[in-house]
C-alpha positions as CSV (number, residue, x, y, z in Angstrom):
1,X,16.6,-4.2,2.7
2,X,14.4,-1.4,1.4
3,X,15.0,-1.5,-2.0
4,X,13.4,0.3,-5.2
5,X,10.7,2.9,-4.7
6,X,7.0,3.1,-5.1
7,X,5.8,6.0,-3.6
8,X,7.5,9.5,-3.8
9,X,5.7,12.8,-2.3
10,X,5.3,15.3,-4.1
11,X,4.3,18.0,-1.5
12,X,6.5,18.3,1.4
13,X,6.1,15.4,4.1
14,X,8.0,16.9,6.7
15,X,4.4,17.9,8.5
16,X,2.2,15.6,8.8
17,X,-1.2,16.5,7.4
18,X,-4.6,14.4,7.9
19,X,-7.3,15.5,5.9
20,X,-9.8,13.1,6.9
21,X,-11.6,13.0,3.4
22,X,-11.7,16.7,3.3
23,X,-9.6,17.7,0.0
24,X,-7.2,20.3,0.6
25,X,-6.1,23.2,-0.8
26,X,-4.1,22.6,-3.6
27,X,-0.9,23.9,-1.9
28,X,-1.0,22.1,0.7
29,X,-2.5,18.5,-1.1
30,X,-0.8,15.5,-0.4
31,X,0.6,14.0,-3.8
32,X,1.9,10.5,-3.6
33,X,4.0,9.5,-6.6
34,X,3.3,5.6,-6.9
35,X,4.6,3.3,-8.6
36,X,2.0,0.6,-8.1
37,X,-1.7,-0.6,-8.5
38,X,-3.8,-0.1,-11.5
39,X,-1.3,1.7,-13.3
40,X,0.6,-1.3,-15.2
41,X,0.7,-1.4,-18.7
42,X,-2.2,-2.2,-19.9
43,X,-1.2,-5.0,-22.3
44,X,-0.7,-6.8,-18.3
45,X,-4.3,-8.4,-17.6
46,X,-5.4,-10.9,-15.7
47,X,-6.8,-12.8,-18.2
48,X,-3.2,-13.4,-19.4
49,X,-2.0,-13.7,-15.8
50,X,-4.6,-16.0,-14.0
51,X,-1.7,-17.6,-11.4
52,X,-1.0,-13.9,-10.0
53,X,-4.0,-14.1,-7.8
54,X,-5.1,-15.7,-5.0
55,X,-8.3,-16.8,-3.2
56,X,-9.2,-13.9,-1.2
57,X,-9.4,-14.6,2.7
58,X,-11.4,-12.3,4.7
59,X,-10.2,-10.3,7.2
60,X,-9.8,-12.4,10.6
61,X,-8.2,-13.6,13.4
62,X,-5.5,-16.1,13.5
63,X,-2.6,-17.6,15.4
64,X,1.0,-15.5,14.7
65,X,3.9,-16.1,17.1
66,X,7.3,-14.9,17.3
67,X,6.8,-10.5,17.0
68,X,6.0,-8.0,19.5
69,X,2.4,-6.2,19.9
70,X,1.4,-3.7,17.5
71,X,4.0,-4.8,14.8
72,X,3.0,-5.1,10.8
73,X,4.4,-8.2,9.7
74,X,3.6,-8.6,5.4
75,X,4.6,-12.6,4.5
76,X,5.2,-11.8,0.7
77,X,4.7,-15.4,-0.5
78,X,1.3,-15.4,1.3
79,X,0.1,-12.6,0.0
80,X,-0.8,-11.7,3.3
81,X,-0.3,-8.8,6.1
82,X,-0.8,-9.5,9.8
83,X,-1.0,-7.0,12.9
84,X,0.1,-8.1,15.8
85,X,-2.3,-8.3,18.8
86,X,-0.2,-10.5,21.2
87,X,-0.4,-13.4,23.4
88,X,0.0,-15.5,19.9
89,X,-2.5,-13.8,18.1
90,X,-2.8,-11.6,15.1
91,X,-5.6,-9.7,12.8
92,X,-5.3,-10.8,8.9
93,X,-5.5,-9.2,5.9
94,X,-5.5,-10.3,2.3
95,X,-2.8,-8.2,0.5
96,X,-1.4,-7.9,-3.3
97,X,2.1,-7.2,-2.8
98,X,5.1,-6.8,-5.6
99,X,5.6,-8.6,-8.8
100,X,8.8,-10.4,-10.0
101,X,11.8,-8.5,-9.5
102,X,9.6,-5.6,-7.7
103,X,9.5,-7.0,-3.9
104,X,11.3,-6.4,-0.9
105,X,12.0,-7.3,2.5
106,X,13.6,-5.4,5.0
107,X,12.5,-3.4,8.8
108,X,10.5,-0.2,9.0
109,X,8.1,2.1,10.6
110,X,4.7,3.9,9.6
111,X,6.1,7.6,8.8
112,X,3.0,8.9,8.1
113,X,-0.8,8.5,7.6
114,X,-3.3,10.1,5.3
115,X,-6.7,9.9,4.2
116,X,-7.7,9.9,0.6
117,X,-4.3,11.6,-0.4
118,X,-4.1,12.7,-4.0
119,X,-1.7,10.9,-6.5
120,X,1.0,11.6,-9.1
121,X,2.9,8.9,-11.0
122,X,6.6,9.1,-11.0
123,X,8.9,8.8,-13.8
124,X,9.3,5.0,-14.0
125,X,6.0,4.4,-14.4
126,X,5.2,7.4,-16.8
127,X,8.0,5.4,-18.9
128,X,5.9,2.2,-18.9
129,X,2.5,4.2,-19.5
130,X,3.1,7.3,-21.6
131,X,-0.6,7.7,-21.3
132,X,-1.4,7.4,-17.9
133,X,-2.7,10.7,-15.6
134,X,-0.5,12.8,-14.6
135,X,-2.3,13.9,-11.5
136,X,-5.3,12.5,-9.6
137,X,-7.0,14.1,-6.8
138,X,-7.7,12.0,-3.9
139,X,-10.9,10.6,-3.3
140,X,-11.4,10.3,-7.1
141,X,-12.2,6.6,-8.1
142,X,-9.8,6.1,-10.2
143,X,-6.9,7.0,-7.4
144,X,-4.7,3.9,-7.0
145,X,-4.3,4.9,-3.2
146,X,-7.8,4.2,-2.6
147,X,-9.1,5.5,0.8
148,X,-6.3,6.2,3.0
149,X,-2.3,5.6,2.6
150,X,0.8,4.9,5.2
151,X,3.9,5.2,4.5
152,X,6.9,3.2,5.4
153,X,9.6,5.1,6.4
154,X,13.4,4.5,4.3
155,X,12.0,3.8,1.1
156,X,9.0,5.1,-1.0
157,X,6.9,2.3,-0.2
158,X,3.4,2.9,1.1
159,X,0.4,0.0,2.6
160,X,-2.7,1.7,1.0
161,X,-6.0,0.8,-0.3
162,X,-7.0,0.4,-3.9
163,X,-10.2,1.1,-5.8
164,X,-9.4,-2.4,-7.7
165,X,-10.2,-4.7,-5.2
166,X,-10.3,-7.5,-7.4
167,X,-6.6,-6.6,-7.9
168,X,-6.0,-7.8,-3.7
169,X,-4.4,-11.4,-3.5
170,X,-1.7,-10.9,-6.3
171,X,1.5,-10.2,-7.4
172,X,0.8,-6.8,-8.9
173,X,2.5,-4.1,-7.4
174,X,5.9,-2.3,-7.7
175,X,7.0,-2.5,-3.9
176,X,3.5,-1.4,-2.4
177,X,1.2,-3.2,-0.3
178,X,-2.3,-2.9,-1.4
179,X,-5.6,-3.8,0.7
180,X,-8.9,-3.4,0.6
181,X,-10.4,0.1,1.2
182,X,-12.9,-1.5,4.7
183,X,-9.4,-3.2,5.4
184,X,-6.5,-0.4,5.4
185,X,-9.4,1.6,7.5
186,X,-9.7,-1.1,9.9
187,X,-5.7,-1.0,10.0
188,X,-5.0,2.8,10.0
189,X,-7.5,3.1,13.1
190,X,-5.2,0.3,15.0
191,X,-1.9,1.9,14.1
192,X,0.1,4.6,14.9
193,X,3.2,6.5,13.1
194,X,6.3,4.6,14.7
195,X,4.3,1.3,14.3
196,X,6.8,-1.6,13.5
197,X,6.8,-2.8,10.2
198,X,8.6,-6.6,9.3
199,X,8.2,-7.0,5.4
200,X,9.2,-10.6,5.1
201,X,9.4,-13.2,1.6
């Protein structure tokens, strides 16, 4: 089941804005609380946590049975997020996905989709990080959302890209799935809001 949260807007998400790189206004910006990507504590390294990563795969094409076309299937364990194609096959994509006591499995849908939205952190991880920014525009590079976001509807869980890349391939999130930024483009452009989303151990 969809379990703790990891992303929380701030401005409504009733209406669905794209902004296509363009900032908005700051009434109207899209402010994703998160509790995921670069903001851990930062006594957490991975100097001190080598066996969180994993080799990175490219992107590619592989053989996936047993979901329909055009579903999101994330395999926890793998660190790994697949979409769908049919006819047995299925597009790739290296992934870090939730730390101990942080993941979740459970059946979903895309709610909504945004390009470089702006971020805010919620109150978990302001708890863990006193220190940490309390409000980043999007498109900055030091946004954890990286360059586009979409959410996952009955939680506050989000697949987004990261300006960590070297972060991709672990356990280092709070829920979230992160990709790379050429990645979670080449996914939003496939997927649409009501796309199927399996999250799986």
């Amino acid at each position: 089941m969809i379990g703790r949260s990891c992303i929380r807007a701030l401005a409504a998400l009733s209406v669905f804005v794209w902004s296509f790189g363009n900032q908005l206004p700051a009434a109207q910006a899209q402010t994703f609380s998160r509790l995921n990507d670069a903001h851990r504590p930062a006594a957490i390294t991975w100097a001190k946590y080598p066996s969180n990563r994993t080799q990175v795969a490219e992107r590619g094409t592989v053989s996936l049975s047993g979901y329909g076309a055009g579903t999101i299937v994330v395999k926890t364990h793998e660190r790994r997020l697949y979409y769908v194609l049919g006819n047995g096959r299925a597009v790739r994509y290296p992934v870090g996905v939730g730390r101990t006591n942080k993941q979740w499995t459970g059946q979903s849908v895309i709610s909504g989709k945004y390009i470089k939205p702006a971020w805010s952190p919620p109150e978990e991880i302001i708890r863990d990080n006193p220190r940490i920014t309390r409000f980043i525009p999007g498109g900055a590079p030091n946004n954890p959302m990286g360059a586009a976001a979409m959410t996952i509807a009955g939680g506050e869980y989000a697949i987004h890209g990261t300006n960590r890349p070297g972060s991709v391939g672990g356990f280092v999130s709070y829920g979230c799935i992160r990709m790379l930024n050429a990645d979670i483009l080449d996914l939003f452009d496939r997927v649409a809001v009501g796309t199927p989303v399996v999250v799986e151990r």
